[in-house]
Legacy VTK file of the C-alpha trace (Angstrom):
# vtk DataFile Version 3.0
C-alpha trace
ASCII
DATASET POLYDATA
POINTS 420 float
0.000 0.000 0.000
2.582 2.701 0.792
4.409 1.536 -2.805
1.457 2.474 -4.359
0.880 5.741 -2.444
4.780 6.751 -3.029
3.960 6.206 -7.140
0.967 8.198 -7.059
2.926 11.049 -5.451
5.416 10.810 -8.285
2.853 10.623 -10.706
1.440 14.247 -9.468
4.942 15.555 -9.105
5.869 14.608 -12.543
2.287 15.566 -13.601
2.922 18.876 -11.907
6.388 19.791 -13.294
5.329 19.109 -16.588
2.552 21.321 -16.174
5.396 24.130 -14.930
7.632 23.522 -17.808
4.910 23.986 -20.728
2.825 27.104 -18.457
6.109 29.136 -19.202
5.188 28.807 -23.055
1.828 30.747 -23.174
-0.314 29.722 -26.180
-1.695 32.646 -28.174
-5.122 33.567 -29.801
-6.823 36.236 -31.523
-7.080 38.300 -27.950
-2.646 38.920 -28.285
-3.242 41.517 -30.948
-4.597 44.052 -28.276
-2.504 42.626 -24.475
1.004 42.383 -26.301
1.558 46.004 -26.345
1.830 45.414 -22.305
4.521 43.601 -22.291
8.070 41.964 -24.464
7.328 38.959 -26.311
9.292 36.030 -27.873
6.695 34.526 -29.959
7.059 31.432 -32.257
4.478 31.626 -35.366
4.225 27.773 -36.167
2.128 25.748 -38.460
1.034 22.203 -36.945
2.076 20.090 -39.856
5.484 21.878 -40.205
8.554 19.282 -39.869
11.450 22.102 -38.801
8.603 23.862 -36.188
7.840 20.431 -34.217
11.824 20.033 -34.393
12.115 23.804 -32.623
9.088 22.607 -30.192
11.548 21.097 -27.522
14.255 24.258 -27.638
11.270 26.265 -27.754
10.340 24.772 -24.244
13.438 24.961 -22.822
13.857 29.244 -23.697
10.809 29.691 -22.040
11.995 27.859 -19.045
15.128 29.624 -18.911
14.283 32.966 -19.368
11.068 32.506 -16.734
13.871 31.175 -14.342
16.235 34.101 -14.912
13.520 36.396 -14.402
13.477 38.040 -17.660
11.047 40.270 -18.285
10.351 38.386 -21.553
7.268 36.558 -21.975
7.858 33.702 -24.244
4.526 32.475 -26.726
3.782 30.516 -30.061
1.166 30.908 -32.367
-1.292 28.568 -34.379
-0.247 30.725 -37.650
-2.597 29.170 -39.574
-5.072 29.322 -37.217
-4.822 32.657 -36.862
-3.936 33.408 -40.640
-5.017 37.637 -39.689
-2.709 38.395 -37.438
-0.118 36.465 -38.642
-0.477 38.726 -41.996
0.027 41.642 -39.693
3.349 40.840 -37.954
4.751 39.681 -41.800
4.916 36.069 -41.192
6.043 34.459 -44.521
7.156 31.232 -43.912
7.545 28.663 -40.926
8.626 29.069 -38.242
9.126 32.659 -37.619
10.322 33.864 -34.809
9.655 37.834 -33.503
10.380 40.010 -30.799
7.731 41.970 -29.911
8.477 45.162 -27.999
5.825 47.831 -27.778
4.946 48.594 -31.703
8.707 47.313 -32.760
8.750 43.823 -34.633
12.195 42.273 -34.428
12.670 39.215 -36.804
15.099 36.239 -35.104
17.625 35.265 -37.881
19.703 33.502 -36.491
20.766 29.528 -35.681
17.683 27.841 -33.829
19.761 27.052 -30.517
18.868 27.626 -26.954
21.722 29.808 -26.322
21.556 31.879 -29.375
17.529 32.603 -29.057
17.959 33.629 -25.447
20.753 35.988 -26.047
18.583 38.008 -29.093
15.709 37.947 -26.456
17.911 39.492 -23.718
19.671 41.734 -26.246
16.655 43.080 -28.196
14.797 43.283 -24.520
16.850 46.025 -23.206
17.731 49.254 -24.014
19.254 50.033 -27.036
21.935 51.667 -25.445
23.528 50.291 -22.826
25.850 52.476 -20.728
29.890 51.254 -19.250
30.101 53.814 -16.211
33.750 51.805 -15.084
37.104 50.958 -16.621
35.792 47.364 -15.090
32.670 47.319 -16.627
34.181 47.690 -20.036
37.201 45.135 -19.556
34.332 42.872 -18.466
32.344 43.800 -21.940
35.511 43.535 -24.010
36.027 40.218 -23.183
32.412 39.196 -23.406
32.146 40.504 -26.691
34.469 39.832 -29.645
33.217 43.153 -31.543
32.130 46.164 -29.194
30.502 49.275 -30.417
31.110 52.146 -28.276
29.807 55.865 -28.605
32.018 58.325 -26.490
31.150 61.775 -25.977
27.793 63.618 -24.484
24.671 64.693 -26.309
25.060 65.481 -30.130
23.390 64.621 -33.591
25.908 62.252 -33.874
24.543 60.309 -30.235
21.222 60.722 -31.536
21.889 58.963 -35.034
23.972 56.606 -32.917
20.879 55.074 -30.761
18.277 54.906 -34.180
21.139 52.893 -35.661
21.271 50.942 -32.558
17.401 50.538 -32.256
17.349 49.210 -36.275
20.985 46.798 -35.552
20.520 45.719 -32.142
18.674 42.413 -33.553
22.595 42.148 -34.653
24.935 43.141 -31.880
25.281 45.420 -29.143
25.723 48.733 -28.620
27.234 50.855 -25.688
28.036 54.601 -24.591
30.877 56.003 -22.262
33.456 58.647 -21.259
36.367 58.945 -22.326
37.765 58.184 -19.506
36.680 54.980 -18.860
38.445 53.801 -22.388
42.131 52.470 -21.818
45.194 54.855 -22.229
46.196 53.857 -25.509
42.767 54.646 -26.947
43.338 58.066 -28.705
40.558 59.405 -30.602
40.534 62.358 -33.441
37.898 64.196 -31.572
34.924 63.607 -29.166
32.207 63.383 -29.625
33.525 59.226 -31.749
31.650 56.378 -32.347
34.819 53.522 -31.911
34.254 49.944 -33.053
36.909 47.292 -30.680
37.328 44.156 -32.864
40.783 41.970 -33.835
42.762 43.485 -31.080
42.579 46.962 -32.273
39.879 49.820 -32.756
38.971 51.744 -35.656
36.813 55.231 -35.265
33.895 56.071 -37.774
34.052 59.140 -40.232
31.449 60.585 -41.596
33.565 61.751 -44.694
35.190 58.382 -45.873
32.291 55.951 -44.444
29.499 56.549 -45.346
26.206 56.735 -43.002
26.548 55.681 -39.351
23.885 53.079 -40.222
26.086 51.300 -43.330
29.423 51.295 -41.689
28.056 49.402 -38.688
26.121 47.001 -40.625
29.886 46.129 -42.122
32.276 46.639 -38.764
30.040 44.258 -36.798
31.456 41.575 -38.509
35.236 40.159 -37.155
37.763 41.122 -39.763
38.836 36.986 -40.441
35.919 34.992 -39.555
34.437 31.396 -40.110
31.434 31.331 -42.544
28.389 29.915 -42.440
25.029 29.440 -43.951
23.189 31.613 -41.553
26.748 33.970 -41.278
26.525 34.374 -45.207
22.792 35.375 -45.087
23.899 38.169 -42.833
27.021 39.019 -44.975
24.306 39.654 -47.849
23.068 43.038 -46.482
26.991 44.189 -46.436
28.235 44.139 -50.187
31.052 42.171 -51.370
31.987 38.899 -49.485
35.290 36.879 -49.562
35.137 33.181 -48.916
38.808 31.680 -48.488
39.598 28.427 -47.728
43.121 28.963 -47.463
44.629 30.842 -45.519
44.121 34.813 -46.101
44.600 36.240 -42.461
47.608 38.155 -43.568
45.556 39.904 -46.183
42.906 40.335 -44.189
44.995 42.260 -41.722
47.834 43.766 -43.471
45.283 45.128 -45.977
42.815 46.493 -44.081
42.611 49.635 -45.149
42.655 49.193 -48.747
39.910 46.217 -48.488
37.709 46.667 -45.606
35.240 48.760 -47.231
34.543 46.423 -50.109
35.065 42.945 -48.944
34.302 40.571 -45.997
37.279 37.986 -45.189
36.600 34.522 -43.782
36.755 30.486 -44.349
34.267 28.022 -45.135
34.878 24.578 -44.016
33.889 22.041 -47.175
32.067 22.896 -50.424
29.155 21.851 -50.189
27.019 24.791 -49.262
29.302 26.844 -51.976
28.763 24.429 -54.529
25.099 24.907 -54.359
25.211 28.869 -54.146
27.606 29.062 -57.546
25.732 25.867 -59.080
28.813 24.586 -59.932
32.301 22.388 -58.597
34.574 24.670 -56.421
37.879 22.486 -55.637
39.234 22.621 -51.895
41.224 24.303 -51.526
40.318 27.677 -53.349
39.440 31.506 -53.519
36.215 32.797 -54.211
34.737 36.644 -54.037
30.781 36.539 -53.669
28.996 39.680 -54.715
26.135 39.454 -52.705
24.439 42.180 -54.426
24.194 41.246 -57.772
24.673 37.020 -57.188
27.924 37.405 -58.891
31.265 35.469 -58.060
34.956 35.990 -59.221
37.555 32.994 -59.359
41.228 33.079 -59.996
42.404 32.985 -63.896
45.600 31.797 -62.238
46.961 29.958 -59.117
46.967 32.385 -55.922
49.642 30.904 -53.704
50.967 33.868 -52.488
49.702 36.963 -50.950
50.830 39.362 -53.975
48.656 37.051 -55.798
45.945 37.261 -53.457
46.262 41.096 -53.723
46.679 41.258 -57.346
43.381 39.097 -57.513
41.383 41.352 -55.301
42.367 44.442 -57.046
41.458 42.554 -60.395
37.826 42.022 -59.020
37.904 45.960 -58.054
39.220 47.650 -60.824
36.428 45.478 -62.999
39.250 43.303 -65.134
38.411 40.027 -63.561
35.927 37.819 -65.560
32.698 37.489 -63.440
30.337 34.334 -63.452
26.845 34.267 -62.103
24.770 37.087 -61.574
20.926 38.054 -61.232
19.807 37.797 -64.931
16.675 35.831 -66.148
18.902 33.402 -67.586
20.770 32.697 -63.894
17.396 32.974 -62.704
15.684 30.261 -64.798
18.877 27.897 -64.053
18.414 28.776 -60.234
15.238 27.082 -60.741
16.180 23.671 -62.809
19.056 23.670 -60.175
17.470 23.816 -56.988
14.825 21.169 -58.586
16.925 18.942 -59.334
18.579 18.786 -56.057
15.203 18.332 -54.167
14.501 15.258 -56.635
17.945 13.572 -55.747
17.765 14.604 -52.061
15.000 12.928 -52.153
15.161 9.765 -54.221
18.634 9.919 -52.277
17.117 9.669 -48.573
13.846 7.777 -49.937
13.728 6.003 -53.023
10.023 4.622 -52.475
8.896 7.814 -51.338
10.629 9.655 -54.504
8.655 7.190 -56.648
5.273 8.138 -55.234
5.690 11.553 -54.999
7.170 12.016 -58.816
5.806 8.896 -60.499
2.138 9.107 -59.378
1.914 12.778 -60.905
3.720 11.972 -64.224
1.400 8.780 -64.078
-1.746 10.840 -64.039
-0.400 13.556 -66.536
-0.100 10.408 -68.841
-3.115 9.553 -68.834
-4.562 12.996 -69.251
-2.224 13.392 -71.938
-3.825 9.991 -73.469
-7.248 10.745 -72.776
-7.156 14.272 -74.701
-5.203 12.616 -77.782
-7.888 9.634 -78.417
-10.583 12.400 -77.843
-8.966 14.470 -80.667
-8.544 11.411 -83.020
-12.262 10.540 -82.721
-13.459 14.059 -83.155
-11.644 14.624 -85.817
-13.111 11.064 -87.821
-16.536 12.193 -86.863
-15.771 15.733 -88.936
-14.005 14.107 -91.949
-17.409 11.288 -92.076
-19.482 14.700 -92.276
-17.301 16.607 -94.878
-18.079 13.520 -96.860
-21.424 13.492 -96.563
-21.532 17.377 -97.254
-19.961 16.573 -100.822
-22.792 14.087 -101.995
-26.161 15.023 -103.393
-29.030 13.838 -102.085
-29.107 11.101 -104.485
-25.994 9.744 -103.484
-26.726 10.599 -99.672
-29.418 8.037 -100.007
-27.848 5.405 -101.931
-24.996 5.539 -99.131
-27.513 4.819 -96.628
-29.370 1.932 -98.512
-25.996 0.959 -98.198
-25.180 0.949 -95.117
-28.500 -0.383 -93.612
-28.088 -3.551 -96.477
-24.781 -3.823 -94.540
-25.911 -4.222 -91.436
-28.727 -5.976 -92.635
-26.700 -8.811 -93.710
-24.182 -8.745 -90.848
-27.016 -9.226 -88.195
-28.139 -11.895 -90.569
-25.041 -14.052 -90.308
LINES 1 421
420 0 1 2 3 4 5 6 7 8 9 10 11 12 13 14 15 16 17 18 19 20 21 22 23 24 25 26 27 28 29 30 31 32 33 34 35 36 37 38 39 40 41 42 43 44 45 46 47 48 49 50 51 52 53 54 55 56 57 58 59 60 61 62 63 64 65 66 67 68 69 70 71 72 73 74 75 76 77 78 79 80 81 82 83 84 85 86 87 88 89 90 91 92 93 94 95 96 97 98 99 100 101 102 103 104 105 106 107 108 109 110 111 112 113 114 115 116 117 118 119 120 121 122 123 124 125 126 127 128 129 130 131 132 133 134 135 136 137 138 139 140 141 142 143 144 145 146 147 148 149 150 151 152 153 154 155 156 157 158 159 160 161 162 163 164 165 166 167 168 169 170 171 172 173 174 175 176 177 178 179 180 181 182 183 184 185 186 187 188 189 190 191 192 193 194 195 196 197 198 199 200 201 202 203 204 205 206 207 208 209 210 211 212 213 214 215 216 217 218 219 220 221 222 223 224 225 226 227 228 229 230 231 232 233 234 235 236 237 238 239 240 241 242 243 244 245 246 247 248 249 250 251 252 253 254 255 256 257 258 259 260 261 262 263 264 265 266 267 268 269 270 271 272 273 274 275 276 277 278 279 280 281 282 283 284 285 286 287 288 289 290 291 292 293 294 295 296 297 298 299 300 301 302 303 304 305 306 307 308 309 310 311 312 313 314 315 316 317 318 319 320 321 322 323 324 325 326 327 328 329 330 331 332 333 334 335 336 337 338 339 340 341 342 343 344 345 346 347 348 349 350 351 352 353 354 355 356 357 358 359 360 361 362 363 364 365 366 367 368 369 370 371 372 373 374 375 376 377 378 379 380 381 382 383 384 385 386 387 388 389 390 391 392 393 394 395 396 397 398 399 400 401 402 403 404 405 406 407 408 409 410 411 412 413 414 415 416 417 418 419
């Protein structure tokens, strides 16, 4: 008797934990539109038949857990999306799942890898204040090694402070952004002038100017990024928004550093481990190891006419690809375009006869089955239709004579075949 009472007590422990662990995911209805405005939310638009969101349904748990257990002042939710088709229109949800920040009438679109880790830290990023200030020498030795890029404005109010936090409300879904005195920035920090918006990355700092970069807006979208870098998928989506982007897979850091100031402004350095993901961006073989320069804008790509093994070829290359003499491949045409298409087709066919033959069968062979038949259908219909008409254009040509006699004919025909 006491076994059984000391199981039932588990039971409603277990029963009651698991209650605890799914409460801290709220789910969401058509009343959300009007109480989110009260509050931050992390909400996950999913669609119940969706493979990748029942995959993000455990993670998804286990944010909410953590930030209700850190006492976050985020509220984490999901979303029937089709469900509630309306106000998933509203908030821009395009595909599944999409993940948004929701901060009083701000919308902040999640990006990134779908990891615990990385969704908590855009929640507790994007949460706070777009600014956030270093009042210490401490608190920014603590941030610099936190952080492996640091954006820091320096200085009091200005126009410059006040373009500095819109840049930071648009980029924080990126990185983050801090302000300080100058005295709280180490002794061998020496700026041009105060008031400086300084970017700490690759053991060194660089200082924004107005004159030579550009807006405030388009040189952080490109300093936020380490100078040398690994490359991803989800990396090279971001890369997109910054211009030109250089994929080694040898190594470049030299160039990368020594050149800095010559190639910062056009190109993004970093390494891609394998082809694979390459080979399907180019639609084509790249060989490892090699050098490729990726024009996001325009879908174009640039590859050595000759071997690069040194770093004066590596510069001469670079400068080729600037100065417009290197051949470019690719691009954004309707011819690319229409090969984009046959491409990526192709490779969903043989993914999938690849992981499921019987399944690739079904799914292709039933449909060019039934077009087959439609195909047939519509031809035999054509061939009788067109017998009947040539019968009648016969008939048209006889008199009515003739007409008879052909049907005298044909009755004594039949006549005589019913007969035998």
């Amino acid at each position: 008797m006491a076994e059984v009472k000391a199981s039932l007590i588990c039971g409603v422990v277990v029963a009651f934990l698991s209650s605890a662990v799914l409460a801290v995911v709220e789910d969401l209805d058509d009343t959300f539109k009007q109480a989110r405005l009260d509050d931050v939310w992390l909400v996950d638009f999913y669609a119940p038949w969706c493979g990748y969101c029942k995959k993000l349904e455990p993670i998804w748990q286990d944010v909410g857990a953590e930030l209700k257990s850190s006492g976050s002042p985020v509220r984490v939710g999901k979303m029937d999306a089709t469900a509630y088709s309306g106000i998933a229109s509203e908030f821009g949800v395009r595909g599944y799942p999409t993940i948004k920040l929701l901060k009083g009438d701000l919308a902040y679109n999640y990006k990134g890898p779908r990891t615990k880790d990385d969704i908590i830290e855009f929640a507790n990023r994007v949460a706070g204040p777009a600014v956030r200030a270093l009042p210490s020498k401490q608190m920014f030795e603590h941030m610099m090694k936190r952080h492996d890029v640091l954006f820091v404005y320096v200085g009091g109010e200005s126009p410059l402070k006040e373009k500095y936090i819109d840049v930071a409300s648009e980029l924080i879904v990126y990185t983050y952004f801090f302000s300080a005195s100058e005295d709280v920035l180490p002794e061998t920090v020496t700026l041009p002038e105060l008031p400086s918006v300084v970017v700490f990355k690759d053991g060194a700092y660089f200082t924004y100017d107005e004159y030579e970069d550009g807006t405030l807006s388009s040189w952080v979208n490109k300093e936020r990024f380490q100078g040398y870098l690994e490359i991803d998928g989800f990396t090279l989506y971001e890369l997109g928004e910054t211009g030109s982007v250089w994929i080694k897979l040898t190594l470049i850091q030299r160039v990368a550093k020594e050149y800095r100031e010559h190639f910062n402004r056009d190109f993004q350095f970093g390494h891609m481990d394998g082809n694979d993901y390459i080979n399907s961006l180019i639609m084509g073989e790249v060989t490892v190891p090699s050098v490729i320069i990726l024009n996001t804008s325009n879908e174009q790509y640039f590859l050595p006419s000759e071997p690069t093994e040194t770093m004066e070829q590596l510069v001469q290359f670079i400068n080729s690809v600037l100065n417009g003499s290197a051949q470019a491949y690719g691009g954004d045409g309707i011819i690319q375009r229409v090969k984009r298409v046959a491409f990526d087709a192709r490779s969903t066919i043989m993914s999938v006869f690849r992981s499921s033959p019987i399944l690739g069968c079904f799914l292709f062979g039933l449909p060019l089955g039934v077009i087959s038949l439609m195909c047939y259908g519509i031809c035999t219909a054509e061939s009788d239709d067109s017998a009947d008409d040539i019968d009648l254009l016969k008939r048209e040509g006889l008199t009515d004579e003739e007409e008879e006699e052909e049907d005298e004919r044909r009755h004594g025909l039949a006549f005589n075949l019913n007969r035998e």
